[in-house]
C-alpha positions as CSV (number, residue, x, y, z in Angstrom):
1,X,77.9,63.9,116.5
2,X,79.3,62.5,113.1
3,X,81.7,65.0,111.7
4,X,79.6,65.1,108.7
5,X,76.5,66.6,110.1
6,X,79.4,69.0,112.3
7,X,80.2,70.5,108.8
8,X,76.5,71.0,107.6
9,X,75.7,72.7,110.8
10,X,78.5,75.0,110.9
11,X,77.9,75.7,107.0
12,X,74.6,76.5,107.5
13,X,75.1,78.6,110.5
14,X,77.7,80.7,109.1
15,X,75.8,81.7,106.0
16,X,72.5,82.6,108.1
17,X,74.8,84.5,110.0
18,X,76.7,86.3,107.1
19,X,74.2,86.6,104.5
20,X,72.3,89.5,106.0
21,X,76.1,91.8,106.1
22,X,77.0,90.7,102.3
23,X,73.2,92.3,101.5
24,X,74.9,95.4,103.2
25,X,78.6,95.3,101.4
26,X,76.6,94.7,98.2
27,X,74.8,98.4,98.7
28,X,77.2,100.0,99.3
29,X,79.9,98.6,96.9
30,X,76.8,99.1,93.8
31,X,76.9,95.2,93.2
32,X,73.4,95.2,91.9
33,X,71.9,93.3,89.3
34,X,69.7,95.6,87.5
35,X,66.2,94.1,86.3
36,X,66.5,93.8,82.2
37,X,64.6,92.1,79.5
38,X,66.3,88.9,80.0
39,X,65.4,88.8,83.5
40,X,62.9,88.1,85.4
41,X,63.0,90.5,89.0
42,X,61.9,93.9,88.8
43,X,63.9,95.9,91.1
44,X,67.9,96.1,91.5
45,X,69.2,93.2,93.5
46,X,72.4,92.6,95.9
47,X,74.5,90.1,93.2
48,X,77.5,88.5,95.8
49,X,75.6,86.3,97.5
50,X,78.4,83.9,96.5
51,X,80.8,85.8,99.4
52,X,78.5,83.8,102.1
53,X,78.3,80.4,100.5
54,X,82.0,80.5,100.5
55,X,82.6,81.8,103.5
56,X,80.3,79.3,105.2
57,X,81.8,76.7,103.1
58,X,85.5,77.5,103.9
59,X,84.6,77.9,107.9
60,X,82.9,74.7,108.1
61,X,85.8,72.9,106.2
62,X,88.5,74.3,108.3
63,X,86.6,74.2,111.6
64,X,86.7,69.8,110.8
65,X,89.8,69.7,110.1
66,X,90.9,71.7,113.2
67,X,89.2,68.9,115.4
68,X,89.8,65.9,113.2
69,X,92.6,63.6,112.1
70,X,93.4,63.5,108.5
71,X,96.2,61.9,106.3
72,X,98.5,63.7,104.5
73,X,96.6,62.3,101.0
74,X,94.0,63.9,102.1
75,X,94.4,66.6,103.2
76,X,96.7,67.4,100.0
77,X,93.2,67.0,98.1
78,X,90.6,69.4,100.5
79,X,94.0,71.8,100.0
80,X,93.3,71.5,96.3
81,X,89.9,71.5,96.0
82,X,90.3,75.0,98.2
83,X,92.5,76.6,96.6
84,X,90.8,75.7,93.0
85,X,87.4,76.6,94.5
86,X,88.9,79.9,95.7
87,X,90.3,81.2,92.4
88,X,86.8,80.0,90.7
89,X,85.5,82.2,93.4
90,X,87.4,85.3,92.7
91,X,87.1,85.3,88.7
92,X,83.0,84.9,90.0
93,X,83.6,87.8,92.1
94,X,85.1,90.2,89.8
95,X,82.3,89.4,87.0
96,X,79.6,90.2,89.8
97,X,81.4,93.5,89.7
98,X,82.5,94.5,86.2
99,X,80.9,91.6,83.9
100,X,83.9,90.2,82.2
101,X,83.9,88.8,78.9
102,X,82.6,85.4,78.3
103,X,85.9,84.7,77.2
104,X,88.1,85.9,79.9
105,X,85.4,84.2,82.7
106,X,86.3,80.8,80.5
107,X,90.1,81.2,81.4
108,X,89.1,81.9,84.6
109,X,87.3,78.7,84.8
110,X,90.4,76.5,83.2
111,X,92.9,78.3,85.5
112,X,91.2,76.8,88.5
113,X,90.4,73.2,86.7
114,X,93.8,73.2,85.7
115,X,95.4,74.5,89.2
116,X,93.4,71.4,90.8
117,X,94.5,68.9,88.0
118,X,98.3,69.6,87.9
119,X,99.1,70.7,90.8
120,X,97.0,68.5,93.4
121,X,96.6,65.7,90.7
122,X,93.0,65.4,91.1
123,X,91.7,63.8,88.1
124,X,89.8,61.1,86.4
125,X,92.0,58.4,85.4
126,X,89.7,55.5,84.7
127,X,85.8,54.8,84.4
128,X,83.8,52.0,84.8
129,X,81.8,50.7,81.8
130,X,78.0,49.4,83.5
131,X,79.7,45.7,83.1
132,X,82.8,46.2,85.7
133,X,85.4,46.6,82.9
134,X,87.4,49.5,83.8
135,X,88.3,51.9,80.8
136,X,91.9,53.5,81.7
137,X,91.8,57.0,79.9
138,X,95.3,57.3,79.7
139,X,96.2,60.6,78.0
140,X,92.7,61.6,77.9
141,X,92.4,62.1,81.7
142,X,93.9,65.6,81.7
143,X,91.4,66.9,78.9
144,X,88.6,64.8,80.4
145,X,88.7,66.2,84.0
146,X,89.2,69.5,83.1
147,X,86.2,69.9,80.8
148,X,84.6,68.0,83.6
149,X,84.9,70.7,86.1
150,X,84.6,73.6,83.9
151,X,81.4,71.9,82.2
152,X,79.8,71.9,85.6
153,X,80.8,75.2,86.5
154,X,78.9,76.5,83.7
155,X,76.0,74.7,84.4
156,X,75.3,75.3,87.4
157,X,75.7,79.2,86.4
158,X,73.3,78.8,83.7
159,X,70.6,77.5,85.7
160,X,70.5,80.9,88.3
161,X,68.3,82.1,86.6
162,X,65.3,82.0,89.2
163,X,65.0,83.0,92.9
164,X,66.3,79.9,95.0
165,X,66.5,77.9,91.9
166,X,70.4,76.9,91.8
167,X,70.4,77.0,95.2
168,X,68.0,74.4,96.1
169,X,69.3,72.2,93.4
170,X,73.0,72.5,94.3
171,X,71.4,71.6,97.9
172,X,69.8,68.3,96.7
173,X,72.9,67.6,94.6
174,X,75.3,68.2,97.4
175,X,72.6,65.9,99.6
176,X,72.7,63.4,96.7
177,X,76.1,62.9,96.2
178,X,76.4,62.9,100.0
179,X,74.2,59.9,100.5
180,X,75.9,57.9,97.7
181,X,79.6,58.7,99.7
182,X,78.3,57.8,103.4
183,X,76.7,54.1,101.1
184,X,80.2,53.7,100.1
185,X,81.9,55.0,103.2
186,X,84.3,57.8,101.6
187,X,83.8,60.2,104.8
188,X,86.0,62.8,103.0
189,X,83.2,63.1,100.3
190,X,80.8,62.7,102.8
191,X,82.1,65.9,105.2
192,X,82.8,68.1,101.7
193,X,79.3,67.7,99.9
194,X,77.6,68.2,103.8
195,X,79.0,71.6,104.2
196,X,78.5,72.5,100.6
197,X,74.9,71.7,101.3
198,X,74.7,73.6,104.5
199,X,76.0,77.0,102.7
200,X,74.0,76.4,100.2
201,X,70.4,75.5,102.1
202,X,71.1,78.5,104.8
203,X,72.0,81.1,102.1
204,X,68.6,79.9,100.6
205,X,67.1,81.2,103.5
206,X,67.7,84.8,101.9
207,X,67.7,83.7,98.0
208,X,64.0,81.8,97.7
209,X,61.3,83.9,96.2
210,X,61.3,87.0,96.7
211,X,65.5,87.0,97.0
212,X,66.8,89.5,99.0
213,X,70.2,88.5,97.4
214,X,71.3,86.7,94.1
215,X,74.3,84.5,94.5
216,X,75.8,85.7,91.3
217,X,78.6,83.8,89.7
218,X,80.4,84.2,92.5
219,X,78.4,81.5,93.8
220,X,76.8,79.6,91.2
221,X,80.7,78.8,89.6
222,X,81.9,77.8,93.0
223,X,79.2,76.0,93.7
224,X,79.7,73.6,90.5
225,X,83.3,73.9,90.8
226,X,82.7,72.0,94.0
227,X,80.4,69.3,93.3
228,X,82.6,68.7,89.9
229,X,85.8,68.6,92.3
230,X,84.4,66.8,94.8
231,X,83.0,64.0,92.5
232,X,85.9,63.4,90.9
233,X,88.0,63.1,94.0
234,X,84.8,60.6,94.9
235,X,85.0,58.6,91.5
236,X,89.0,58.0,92.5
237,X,87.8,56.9,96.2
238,X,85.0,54.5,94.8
239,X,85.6,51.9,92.1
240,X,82.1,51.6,91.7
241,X,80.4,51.7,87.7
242,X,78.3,54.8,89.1
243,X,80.9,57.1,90.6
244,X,80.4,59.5,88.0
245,X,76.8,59.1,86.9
246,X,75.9,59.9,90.4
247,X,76.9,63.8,89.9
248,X,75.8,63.1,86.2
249,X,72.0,62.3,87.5
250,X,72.3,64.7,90.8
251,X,72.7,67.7,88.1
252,X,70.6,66.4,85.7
253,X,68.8,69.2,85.6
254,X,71.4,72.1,84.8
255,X,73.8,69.3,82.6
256,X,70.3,69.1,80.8
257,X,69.3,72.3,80.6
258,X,72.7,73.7,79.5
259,X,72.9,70.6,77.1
260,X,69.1,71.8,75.2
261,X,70.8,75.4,75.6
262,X,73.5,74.3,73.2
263,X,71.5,72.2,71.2
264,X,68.7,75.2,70.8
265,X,71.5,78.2,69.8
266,X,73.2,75.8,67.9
267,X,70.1,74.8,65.6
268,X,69.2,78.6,65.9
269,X,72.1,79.9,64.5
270,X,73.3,82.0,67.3
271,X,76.2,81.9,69.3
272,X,76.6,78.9,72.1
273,X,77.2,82.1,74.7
274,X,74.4,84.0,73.9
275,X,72.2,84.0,76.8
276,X,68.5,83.4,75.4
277,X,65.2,82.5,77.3
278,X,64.4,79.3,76.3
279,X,65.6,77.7,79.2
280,X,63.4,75.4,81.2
281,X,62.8,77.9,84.1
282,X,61.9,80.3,81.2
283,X,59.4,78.1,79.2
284,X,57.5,77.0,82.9
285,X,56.6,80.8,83.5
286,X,55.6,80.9,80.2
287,X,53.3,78.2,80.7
288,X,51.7,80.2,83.7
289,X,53.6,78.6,86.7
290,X,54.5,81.4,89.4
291,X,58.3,81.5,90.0
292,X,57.7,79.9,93.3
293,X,55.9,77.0,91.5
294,X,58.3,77.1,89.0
295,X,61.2,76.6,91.2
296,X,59.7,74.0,93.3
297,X,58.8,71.9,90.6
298,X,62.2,71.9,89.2
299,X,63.6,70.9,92.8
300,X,61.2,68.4,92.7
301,X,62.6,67.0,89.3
302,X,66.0,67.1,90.9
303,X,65.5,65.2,93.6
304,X,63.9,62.4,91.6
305,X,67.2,62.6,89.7
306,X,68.7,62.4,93.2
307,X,67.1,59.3,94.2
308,X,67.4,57.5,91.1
309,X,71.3,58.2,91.6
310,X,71.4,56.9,95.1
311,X,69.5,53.9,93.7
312,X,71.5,52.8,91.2
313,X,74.0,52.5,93.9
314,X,71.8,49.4,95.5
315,X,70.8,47.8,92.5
316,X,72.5,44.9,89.8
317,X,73.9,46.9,87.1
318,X,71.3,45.8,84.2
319,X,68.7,47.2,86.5
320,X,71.0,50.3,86.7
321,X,71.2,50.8,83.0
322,X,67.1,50.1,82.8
323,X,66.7,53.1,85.2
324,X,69.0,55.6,83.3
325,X,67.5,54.8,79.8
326,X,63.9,55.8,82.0
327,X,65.2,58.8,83.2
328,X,66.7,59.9,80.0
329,X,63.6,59.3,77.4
330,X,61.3,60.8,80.5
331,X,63.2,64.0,79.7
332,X,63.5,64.3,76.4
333,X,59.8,63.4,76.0
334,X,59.5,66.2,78.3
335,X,62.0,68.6,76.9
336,X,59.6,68.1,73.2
337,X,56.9,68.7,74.8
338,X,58.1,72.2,76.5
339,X,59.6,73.0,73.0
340,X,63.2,73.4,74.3
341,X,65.1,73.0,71.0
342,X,63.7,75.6,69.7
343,X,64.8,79.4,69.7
344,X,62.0,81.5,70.7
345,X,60.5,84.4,69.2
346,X,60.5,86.6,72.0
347,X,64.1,86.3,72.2
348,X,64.9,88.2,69.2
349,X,62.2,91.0,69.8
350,X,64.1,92.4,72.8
């Protein structure tokens, strides 16, 4: 069995198999999420669900390594990307628990970007332009990787706001940028987004509509902490013009969705932090869809965005740049139509 589907397997075991006792710790340690205006459940709900993704994740990783060869190199990155993806963890962990200050959550965020960046030196130091030319980004590369990964942190907790929702996308991302890595033959990216997609698809199991357990920020920041690591250690491997759209198009949906969010408060007047509902999940149950149909029609937008990203990997770069103008005038078109730039009403009556 390729070591790669090894690491899905044991990732997806372990959080089947965990899940149901991190319900349990969450009782009795009060980690609830209370139902409020903002929100869309109407009962108290478990709110560490983030303890089995990354303990599924952290088994599965180790248990490959124990049976597999690696160089030094790389194992010096998974060592990074571990110990960065545990501290993004633990700052998700205590805010399940005591709500911290968006303020004191954003240190947490750059501690961890910055942990992985200067002491593991993993970072972007160059990009491809769509014409081959690489662009070196000199003193930029610090900055740029660390808003990188703290960007997608926050994304990625933005969008969990539905039952299953950032789990199934951080699913078909993981699966997404998975394909693109086994294309280009970087097995370490390969074995790293399969168990991230395994703890994320068998903690699902428990999180689709109606959730027994919300990830909370435990999980949601590790979760794009990961895919933001993991993709830039994948746009080192792989010289290729799409190394970083790839994650760019996989997310699409949160990036997007966090991108109108900024926009929207911005125009609004209110503060960038101040959560609102006027995000996409918010405006399809306005329009009548169910959360289940909700949710399934946003995975079903992501994994277009997924495919689109593993085809740009097999096609001339011209077409390439056709395919990402589509995509992005399909979603703004889209994003009009839904009224997403605009602060709602109902958000200052509450």
């Amino acid at each position: 069995m390729p070591v790669y589907m090894l690491a899905f397997i044991i990732a997806a075991g372990v959080a089947l198999l965990v899940t149901p006792g991190v319900i349990c710790l969450a009782g009795k340690t009060g980690a609830m999420d209370a139902p409020d205006a903002r929100k869309v459940h109407k009962k108290p709900i478990p709110r560490i669900g983030g303890i089995g993704i990354y303990v599924a994740f952290m088994v599965a990783i180790l248990s490959v390594l124990a049976f597999t060869e690696v160089s030094p190199e790389v194992l010096y990155e998974i060592i990074g990307l571990l110990v960065g993806g545990s501290i993004i963890f633990i700052v998700g962990l205590i805010d399940d628990y005591v709500n911290l200050p968006a303020k004191v959550k954003l240190l947490g965020q750059i501690i961890a970007a910055c942990v992985l960046v200067f002491a593991f030196d993993v970072r972007i130091d160059f990009i491809t332009d769509p014409f081959g030319d690489y662009i070196y980004l000199e003193f930029l590369a610090i900055p740029a990787t660390i808003f990188w990964l703290v960007g997608l942190t926050n994304t990625v907790n933005l969008i969990d706001g539905l039952d299953g929702l950032a789990a199934g996308v951080s699913t078909i991302a993981s699966i997404t940028i998975f394909l693109v890595a086994l294309q280009q033959g970087i097995i370490l990216v390969a074995v790293l987004t399969a168990a991230l997609a395994g703890a994320a698809f068998g903690f699902l199991y428990y999180n689709f509509n109606p959730a027994k357990i919300f990830m909370g920020d435990s999980g949601s920041q590790f979760l794009g902490f990961m895919l933001a690591g993991i993709s830039v250690i994948g746009a080192v491997k792989s010289a290729a013009t799409i190394a970083l759209i790839v994650p760019i198009l996989a997310l699409g949906l949160p990036i997007l969705d966090t991108t109108f969010a900024i926009v929207r408060r911005y125009r609004g007047g209110v503060p960038i932090f101040k959560p609102d509902k006027g995000h996409l999940h918010h405006r399809l149950l306005d329009l009548g869809f169910s959360q289940r149909q909700a949710v399934l029609l946003m995975y079903v937008i992501s994994a277009l965005l997924g495919l689109s990203a593993v085809a740009l990997t097999e096609v001339s770069s011209q077409i390439a740049i056709a395919i990402v103008c589509v995509v992005v005038a399909v979603v703004l078109i889209g994003a009009k139509k839904l009224g997403i730039f605009h602060m709602k009403d109902s958000a200052h009556q509450h």
